[in-house]
C-alpha positions, 0 to 999 in steps of 0.5 A: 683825123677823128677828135680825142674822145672825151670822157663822162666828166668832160661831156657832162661838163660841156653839156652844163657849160651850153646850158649855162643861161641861168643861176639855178643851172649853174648851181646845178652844175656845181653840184653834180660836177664839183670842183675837186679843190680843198673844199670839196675834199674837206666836206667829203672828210667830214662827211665820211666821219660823221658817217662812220660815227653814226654808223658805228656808235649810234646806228649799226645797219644789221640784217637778220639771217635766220626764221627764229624771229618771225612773224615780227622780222623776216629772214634777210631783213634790214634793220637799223639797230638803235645803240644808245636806247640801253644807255638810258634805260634798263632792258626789259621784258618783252624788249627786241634785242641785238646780242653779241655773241663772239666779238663784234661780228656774229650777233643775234636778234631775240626777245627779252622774256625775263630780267635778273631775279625772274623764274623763268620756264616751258611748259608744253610750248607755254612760257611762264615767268615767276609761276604766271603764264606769259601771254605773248602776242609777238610769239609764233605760236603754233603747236609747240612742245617746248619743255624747260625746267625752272631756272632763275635768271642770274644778276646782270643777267636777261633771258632771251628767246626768239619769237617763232617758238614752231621751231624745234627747241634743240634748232633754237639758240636761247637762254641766259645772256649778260645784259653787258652783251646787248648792244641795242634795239631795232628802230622798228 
């Protein structure tokens, strides 16, 4: 007659229960084969909560969708948005932002090019901000025939763009954003 078949745990548990000569081997048992008591799933409780915590109001893991930023951030890139940053100091120009567009789950990567009082307007793909032209570093910036009457930035407002200004004007989403929106920045 052919013995019962064990399962994973049970043979994983045999093996460290042969090799159980020293102190570190049993503690490494302990470790990758908890006891499924209290104390286990009281550390798993908590461990789920401080997750979901950080997750949720410190950390949000995002992934970008699109080419409007690049060069500086890829399509299908991971990133980790920083929540708290905003909290304690203002946005300001030149600032990488996540935006929430309708409710929490669509939002949008851009860069902050003007704050609320600023003028802001294209002319023949070159930004100029309060009549002075922006020199951009981040931006993409092959021939580009962006056009863009002045407009002044509202109170409470920013003015968000995406860095890869190659892409046609009308493909690009872009303009006046509540700053009561922006949930933070990407880490790096």
């Amino acid at each position: 007659m052919k013995p019962p078949e064990q399962s994973f745990w049970q043979r994983l548990r045999a093996y460290f229960a042969e090799s159980d000569e020293a102190e570190e081997s049993s503690a490494m048992r302990r470790f990758l084969v908890p006891t499924f008591n209290r104390r286990f799933f009281l550390r798993l409780g908590v461990l789920v909560l401080v997750t979901y915590l950080v997750c949720s109001h410190v950390i949000q893991p995002a992934f970008t969708d699109g080419p409007s930023m690049l060069p500086t951030y890829r399509a299908h890139q991971f990133l980790p948005i920083n929540r708290l940053k905003f909290r304690f100091r203002e946005p300001r120009r030149g600032d990488v932002v996540m935006i929430r567009i309708h409710g929490n789950h669509v939002m949008y990567l851009k860069r902050i090019v003007a704050v609320a009082g600023d003028t802001v307007e294209f002319r023949t793909g070159d930004l100029y901000v309060n009549g002075a032209r922006c020199t951009e570093p981040w931006a993409h910036l092959t021939p580009c025939d962006w056009d863009l009457p002045p407009r002044k930035v509202a109170d409470g407002h920013v003015y968000v763009v995406g860095d890869n200004r190659s892409m046609p004007m009308d493909m690009h989403l872009f303009g006046s954003t509540p700053a009561s929106r922006i949930i933070g920045s990407p880490l790096w």
